[in-house]
C-alpha positions as CSV (number, residue, x, y, z in Angstrom):
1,X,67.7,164.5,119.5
2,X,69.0,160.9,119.0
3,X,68.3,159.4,116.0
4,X,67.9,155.2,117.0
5,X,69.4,152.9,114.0
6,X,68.2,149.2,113.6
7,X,71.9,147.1,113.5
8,X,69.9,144.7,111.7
9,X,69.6,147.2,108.7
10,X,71.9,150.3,109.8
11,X,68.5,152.1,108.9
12,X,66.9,154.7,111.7
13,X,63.7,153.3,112.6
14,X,63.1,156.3,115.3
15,X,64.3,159.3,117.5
16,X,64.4,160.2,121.0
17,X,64.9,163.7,122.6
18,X,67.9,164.1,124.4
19,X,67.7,165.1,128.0
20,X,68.8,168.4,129.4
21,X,70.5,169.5,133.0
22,X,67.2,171.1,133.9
23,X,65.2,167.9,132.9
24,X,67.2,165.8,135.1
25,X,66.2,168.0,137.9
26,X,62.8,168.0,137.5
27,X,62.8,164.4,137.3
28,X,65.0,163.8,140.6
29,X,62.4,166.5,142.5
30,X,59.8,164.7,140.8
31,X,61.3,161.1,142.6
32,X,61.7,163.2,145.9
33,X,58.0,164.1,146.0
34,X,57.0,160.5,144.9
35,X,59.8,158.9,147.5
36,X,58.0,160.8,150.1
37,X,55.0,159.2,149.7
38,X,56.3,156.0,148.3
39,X,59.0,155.2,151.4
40,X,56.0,154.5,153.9
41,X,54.0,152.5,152.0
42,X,53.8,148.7,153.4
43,X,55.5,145.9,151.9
44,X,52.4,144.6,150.7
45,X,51.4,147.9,148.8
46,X,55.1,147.8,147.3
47,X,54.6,143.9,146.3
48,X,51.0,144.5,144.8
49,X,52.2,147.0,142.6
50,X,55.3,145.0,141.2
51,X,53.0,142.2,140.9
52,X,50.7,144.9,139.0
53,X,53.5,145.8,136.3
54,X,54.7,142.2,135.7
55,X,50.9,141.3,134.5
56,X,51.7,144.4,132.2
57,X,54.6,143.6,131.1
58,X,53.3,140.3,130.4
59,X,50.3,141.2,128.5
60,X,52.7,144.0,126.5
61,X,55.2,141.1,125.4
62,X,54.4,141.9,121.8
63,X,55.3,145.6,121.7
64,X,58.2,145.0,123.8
65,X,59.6,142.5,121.5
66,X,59.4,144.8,118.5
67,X,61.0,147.8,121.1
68,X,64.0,145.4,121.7
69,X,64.4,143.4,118.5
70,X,64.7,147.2,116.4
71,X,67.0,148.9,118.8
72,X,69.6,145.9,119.7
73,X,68.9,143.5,116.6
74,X,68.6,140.2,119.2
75,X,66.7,137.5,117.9
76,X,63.0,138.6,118.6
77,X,62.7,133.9,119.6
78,X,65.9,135.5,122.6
79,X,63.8,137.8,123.6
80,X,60.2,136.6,123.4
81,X,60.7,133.4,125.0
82,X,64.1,133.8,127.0
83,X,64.8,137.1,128.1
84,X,61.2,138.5,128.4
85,X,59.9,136.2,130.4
86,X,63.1,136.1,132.8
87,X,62.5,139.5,133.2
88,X,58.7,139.2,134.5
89,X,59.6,136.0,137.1
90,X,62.1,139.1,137.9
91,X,59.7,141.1,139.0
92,X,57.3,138.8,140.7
93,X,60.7,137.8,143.0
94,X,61.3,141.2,143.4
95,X,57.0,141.5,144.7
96,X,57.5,138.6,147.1
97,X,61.3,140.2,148.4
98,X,59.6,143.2,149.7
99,X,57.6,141.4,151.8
100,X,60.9,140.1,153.3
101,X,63.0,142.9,154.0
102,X,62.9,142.8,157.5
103,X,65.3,144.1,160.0
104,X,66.9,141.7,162.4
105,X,65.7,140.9,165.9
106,X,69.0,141.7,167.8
107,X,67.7,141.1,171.4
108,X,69.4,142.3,174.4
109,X,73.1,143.6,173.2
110,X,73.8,145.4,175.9
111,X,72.2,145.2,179.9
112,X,69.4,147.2,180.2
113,X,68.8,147.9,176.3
114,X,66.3,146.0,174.0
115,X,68.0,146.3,170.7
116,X,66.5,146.1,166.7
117,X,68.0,146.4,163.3
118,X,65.8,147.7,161.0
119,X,65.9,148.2,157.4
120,X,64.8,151.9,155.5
121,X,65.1,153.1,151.4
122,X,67.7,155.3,150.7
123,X,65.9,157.9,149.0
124,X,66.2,158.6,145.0
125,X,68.5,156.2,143.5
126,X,69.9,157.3,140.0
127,X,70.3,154.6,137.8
128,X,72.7,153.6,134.3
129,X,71.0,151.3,132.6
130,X,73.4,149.5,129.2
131,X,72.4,148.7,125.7
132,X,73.2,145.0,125.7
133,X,69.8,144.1,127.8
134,X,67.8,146.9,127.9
135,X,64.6,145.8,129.1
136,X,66.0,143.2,131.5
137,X,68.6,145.4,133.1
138,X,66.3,148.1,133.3
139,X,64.0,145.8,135.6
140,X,67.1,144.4,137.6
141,X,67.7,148.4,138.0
142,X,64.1,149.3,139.1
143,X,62.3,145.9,140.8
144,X,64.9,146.4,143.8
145,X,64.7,149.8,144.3
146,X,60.8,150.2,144.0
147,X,60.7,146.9,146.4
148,X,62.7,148.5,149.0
149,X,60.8,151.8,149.0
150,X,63.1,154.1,146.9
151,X,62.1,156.3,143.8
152,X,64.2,156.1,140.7
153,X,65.6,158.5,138.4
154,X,66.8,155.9,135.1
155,X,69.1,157.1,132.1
156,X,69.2,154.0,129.4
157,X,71.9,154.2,127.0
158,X,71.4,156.7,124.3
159,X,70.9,153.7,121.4
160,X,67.8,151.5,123.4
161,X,66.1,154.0,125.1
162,X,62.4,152.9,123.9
163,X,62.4,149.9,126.1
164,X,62.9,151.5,129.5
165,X,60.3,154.3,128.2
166,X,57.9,151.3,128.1
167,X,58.7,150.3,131.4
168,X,57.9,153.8,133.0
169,X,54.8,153.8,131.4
170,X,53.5,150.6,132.4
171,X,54.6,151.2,136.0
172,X,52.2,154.5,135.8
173,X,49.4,152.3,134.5
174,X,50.0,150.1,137.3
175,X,49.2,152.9,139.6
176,X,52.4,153.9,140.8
177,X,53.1,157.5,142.9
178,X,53.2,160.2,140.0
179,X,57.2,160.1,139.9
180,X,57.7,157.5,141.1
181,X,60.3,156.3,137.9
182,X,61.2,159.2,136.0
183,X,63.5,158.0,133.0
184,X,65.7,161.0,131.2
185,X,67.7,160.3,128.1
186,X,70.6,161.0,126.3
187,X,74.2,160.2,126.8
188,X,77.3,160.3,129.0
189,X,76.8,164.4,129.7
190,X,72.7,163.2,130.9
191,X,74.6,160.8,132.9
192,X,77.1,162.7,134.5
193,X,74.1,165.1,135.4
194,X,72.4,162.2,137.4
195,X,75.3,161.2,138.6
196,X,76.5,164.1,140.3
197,X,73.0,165.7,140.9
198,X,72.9,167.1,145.1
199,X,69.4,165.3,144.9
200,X,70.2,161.9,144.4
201,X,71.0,159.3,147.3
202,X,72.5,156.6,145.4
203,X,73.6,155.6,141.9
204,X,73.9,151.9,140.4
205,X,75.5,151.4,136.9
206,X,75.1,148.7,134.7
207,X,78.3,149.2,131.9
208,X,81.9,149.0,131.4
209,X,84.6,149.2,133.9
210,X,85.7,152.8,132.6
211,X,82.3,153.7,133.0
212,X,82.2,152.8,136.6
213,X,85.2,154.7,137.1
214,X,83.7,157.6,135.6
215,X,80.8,156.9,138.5
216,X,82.8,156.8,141.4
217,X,84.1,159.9,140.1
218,X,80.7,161.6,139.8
219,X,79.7,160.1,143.3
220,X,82.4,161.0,145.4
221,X,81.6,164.8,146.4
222,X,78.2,163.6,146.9
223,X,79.6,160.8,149.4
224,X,76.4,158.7,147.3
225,X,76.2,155.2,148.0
226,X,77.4,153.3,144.1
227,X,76.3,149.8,143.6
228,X,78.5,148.9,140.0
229,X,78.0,145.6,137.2
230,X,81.1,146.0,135.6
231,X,83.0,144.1,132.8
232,X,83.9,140.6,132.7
233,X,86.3,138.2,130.7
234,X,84.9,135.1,131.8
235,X,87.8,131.9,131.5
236,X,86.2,128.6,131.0
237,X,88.2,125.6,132.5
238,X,88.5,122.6,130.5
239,X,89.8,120.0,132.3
240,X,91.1,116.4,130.9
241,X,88.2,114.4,131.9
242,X,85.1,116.9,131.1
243,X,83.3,116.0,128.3
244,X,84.2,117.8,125.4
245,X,80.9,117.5,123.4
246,X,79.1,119.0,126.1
247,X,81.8,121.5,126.9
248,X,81.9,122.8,122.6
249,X,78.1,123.2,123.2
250,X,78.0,125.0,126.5
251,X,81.3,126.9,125.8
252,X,79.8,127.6,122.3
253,X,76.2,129.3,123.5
254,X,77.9,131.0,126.6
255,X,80.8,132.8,123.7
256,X,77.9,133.7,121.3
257,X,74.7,134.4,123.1
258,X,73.2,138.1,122.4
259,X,76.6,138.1,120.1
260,X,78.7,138.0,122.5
261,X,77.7,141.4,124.0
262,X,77.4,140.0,127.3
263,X,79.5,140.5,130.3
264,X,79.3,137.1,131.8
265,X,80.1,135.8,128.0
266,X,82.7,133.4,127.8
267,X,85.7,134.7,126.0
268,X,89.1,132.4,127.2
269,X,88.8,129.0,127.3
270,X,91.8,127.1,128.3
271,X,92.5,123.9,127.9
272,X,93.9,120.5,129.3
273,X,96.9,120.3,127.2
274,X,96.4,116.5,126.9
275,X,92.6,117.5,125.2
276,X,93.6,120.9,123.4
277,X,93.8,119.8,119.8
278,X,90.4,117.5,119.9
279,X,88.9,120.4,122.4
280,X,89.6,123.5,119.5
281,X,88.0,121.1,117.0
282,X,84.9,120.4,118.7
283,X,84.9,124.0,119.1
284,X,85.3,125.1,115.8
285,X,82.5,122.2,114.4
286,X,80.4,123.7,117.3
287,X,80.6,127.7,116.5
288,X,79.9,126.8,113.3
289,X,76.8,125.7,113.6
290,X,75.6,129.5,115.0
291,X,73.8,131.4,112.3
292,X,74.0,134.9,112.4
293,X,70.7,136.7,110.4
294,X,67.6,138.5,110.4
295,X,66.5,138.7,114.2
296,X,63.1,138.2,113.0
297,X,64.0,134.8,111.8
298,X,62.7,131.4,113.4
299,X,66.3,130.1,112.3
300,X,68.8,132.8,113.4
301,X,70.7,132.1,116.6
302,X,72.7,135.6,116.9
303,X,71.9,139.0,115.2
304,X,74.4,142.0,114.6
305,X,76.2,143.6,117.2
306,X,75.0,147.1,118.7
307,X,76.6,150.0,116.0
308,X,79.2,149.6,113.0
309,X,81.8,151.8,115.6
310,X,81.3,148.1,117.5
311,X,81.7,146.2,115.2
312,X,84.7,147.7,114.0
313,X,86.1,148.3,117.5
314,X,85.8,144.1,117.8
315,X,87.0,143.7,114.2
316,X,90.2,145.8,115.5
317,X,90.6,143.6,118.4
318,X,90.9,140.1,116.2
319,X,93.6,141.8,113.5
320,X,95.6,142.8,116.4
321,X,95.3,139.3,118.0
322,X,98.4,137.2,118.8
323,X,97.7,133.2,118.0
324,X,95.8,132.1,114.7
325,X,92.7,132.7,113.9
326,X,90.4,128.8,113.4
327,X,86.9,130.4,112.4
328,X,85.2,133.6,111.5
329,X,87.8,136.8,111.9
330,X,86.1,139.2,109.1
331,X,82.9,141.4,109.5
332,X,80.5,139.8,107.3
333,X,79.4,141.2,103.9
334,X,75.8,142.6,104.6
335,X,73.2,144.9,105.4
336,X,73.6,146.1,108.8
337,X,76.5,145.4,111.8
338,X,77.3,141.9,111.3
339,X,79.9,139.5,112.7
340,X,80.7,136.0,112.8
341,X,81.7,134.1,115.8
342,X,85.4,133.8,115.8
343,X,87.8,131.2,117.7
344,X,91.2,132.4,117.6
345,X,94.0,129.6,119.2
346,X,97.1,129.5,121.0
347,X,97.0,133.6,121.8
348,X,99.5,134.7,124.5
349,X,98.3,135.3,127.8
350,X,99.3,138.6,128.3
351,X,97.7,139.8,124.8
352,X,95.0,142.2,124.6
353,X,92.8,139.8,122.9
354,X,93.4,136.9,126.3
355,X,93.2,140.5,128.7
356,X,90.3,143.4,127.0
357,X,87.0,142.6,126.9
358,X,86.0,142.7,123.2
359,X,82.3,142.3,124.0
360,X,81.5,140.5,120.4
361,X,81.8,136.6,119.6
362,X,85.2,136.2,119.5
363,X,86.4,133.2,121.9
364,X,90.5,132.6,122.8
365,X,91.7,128.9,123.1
366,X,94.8,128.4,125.1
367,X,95.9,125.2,126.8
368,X,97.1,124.8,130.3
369,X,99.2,122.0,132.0
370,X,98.3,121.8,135.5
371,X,95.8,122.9,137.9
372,X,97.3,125.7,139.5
373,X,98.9,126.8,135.9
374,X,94.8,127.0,135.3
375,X,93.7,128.5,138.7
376,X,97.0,131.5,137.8
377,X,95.5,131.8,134.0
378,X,92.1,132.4,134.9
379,X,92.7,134.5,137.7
380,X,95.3,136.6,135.5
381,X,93.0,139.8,133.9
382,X,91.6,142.4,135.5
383,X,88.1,141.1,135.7
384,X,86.4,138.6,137.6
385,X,82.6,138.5,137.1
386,X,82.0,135.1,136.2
387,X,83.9,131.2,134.8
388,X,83.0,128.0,134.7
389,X,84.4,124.5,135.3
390,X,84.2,121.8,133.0
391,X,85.0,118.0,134.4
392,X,83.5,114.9,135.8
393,X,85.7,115.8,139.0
394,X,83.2,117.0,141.9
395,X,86.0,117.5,144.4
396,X,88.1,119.2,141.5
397,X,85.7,121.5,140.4
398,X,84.6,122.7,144.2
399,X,88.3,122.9,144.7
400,X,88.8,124.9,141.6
401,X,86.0,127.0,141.9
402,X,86.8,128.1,145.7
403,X,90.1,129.4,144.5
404,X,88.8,131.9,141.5
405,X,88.4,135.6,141.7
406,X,84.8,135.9,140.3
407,X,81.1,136.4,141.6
408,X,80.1,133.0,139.8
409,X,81.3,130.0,138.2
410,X,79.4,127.5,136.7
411,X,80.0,123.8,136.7
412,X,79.3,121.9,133.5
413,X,78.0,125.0,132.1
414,X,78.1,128.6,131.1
415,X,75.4,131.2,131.7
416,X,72.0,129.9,133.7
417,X,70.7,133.0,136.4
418,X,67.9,132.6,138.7
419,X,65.8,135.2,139.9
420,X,66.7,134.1,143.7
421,X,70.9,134.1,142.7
422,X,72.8,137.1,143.1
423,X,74.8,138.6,139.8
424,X,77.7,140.4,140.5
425,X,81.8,140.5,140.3
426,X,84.6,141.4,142.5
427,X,87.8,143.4,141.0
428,X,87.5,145.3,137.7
429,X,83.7,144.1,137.9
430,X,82.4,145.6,140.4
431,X,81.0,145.4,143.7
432,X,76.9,144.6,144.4
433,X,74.3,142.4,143.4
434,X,71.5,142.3,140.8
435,X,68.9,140.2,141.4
436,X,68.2,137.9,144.5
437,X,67.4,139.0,148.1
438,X,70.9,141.1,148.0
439,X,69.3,143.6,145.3
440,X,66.9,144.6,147.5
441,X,68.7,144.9,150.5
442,X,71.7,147.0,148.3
443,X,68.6,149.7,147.8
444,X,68.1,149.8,151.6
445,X,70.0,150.9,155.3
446,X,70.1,149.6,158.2
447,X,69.3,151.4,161.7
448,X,70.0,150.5,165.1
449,X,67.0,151.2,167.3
450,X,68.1,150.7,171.4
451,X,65.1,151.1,173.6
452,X,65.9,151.3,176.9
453,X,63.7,148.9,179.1
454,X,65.2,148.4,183.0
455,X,65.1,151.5,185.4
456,X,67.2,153.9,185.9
457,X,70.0,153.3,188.4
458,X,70.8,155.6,191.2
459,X,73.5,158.2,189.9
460,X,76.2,160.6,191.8
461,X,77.5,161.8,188.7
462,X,77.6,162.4,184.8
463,X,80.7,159.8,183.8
464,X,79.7,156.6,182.6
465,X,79.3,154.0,184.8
């Protein structure tokens, strides 16, 4: 049994059973049986039904809100108006995708031969879902597979589990195949379980880069396809003529949003060296202005982070930080998992505060002198899931852009996603896309069907012609 603790108040507010080895069987031979009914059905059965669960979802807003706001301490305002309804356009995308997931029309490839790719679900895909977005990961995890004709098998993380229980249940109301999402629970032994289970096809992780090792691990004697949303250390590039106000602001949101617990979070921002000085001092007026507090709150902008081991695991990275810290730098005296944003300046580059992802709302400020000397800093960590560009310079920021390592950069900004984009990283990242038309075809296989269509030709042997 898990007991779930509000990092709002570090008081349970529930508790979930924990999963066992024979569980996660019954619930991949539970997908099997649904998949088997499930991988025939017509694109426009598969779109009615996500189409059916987003009007849930929808109409359930109000118990999902509490669900999430209790179990990650996120502003309920984040949630309710942000991530929520990202999360149903999600699924309506993810209705109209399945009615696109056609093969291609190859034609005549070879004399004689009419050739067709076509597309097929992989079978049960087994599925990591993280604690950062719950709900909205668990969607990114299910809409694609679901739309491409695959059942799913989902593990959230042990301390958000209620969420994705929701989810399940609202599919089964929506009149899905009994078994069709099966979600077990518990932690990294459930997982491994999944992982590793002879039944599943697939398995597609949302979590840190150790844990994606960990995957491949699982996966390999299997030979299971692994679709992976790693970590990230996102560099923002500040460049002498971008606007500084706009850049604190956009820098500011992108290092603080969900407190910082976010993959695609800017954490390095470096700096025109010409700029630096007025650049960390718009920074600091802007992080400032971010009000950590009670997520129930009209006026908070950032709650606590996930568990007090977090917040002391992101406390430990700023008191072993090289450079000085300018804001924040101490767990704040309350109720609950608490901590400011911090700006720490002038760290080294090869410090584990410019390399580790702290996944908290802690941002680094170094400055750079040239563009290459920031193309080598950015592209200098282990990571690359996402950046952005700051300047007025079209041709520089294309330029720029083209020559980092990561799955997106953002011009002029930090953080926007669209349903019809594609989310993922390269490197210690990951490889695979959430969201988008990608998604859906990462949950599917192509075929080769060759039909042969001339007559046979006359023959006085077995070799080939």
């Amino acid at each position: 049994m898990t007991i779930l603790i509000n990092p709002a108040t570090g008081e349970p507010v529930d508790e979930v059973p924990d999963s066992t080895p024979e569980d996660v069987s019954a619930a991949v031979r539970a997908g099997r049986d649904a998949f088997e009914q499930w991988k025939d059905t017509t694109p426009a059965d598969r779109a009615r039904l996500l189409l059916r669960l987003a009007d849930l979802v929808e109409a359930d807003a109000e118990e999902l809100t509490r669900l999430e706001v209790e179990e990650t301490g996120k502003p309920a305002a984040v949630f309710r108006d942000g991530e929520l309804p990202f999360a149903i356009d999600n699924l309506r995308f993810f209705a109209g995708a399945a009615r696109s997931l056609d093969g291609t029309g190859a034609g005549v490839l070879s004399s004689g031969y009419t050739s067709a790719l076509i597309r097929r679900p992989i079978g049960v895909i087994g599925s990591i879902a993280p604690w950062n977005f719950p709900f909205i990961m668990g969607v990114w995890k299910v809409g694609p597979a679901l739309a491409a004709g695959n059942a799913v098998v989902i593990k959230p993380a042990p301390a958000t589990p209620r969420s994705t229980l929701r989810l399940a249940a609202l599919l089964a109301e929506a009149g899905a195949p009994e078994g069709l999402l099966q979600v077990v629970t518990g932690g990294a032994d459930v997982g491994q379980a999944l992982v590793t289970h002879p039944g599943v096809d697939m398995v597609g992780v949302t979590g840190s880069t150790a844990t994606g090792r960990a995957v491949m691990r699982g996966a390999v004697e299997g030979l299971k396809r692994v679709h992976l949303e790693l970590g990230g250390k996102a560099p923002a590039l500040v460049f002498e003529d971008a606007s500084i106000e706009d850049m604190a602001f956009g820098v500011t949101m992108g290092a603080t949003y969900n407190t910082g617990q976010d993959c695609t979070a800017a954490t390095r921002v470096y700096i025109a060296r010409s700029r630096y000085d007025e650049a960390v001092e718009a920074l600091h007026a802007a992080m400032e202005q971010v009000r950590p507090g009670d997520p129930w709150s009209e006026e908070t902008d950032i709650g606590p982070l996930i568990s007090a081991a977090h917040r002391d695991r992101v406390h430990g990275f700023v008191t072993r930080a090289s450079g000085r810290v300018v804001l924040g730098g101490k767990p704040i005296e309350a109720p609950g998992f608490f901590y400011p944003p911090t700006l720490i300046a002038d760290a080294e580059q090869g410090s584990e505060i410019v390399q580790g992802e702290v996944f908290g709302p802690v941002l680094v400020a170094l400055p750079f002198d040239d563009e290459d000397e920031a193309i080598r800093l950015a592209n200098d960590t282990p990571y690359g899931l996402a950046s952005s560009i700051w300047s007025t310079d079209v041709a520089r920021a294309l330029r720029v852009a083209h020559q980092l390592d990561v799955g997106v950069t953002w011009i002029n900004d930090h953080l926007p996603i669209a349903s019809e984009a594609p989310h993922g990283g390269v490197k210690g990242s990951g490889f695979g896309k959430d969201m988008s038309q990608e998604a859906v075809q990462e949950y599917s296989v192509v075929r080769h069907l060759m039909i042969k269509h001339a007559a046979p030709e006359a023959r006085d042997s077995f070799r080939p012609a």
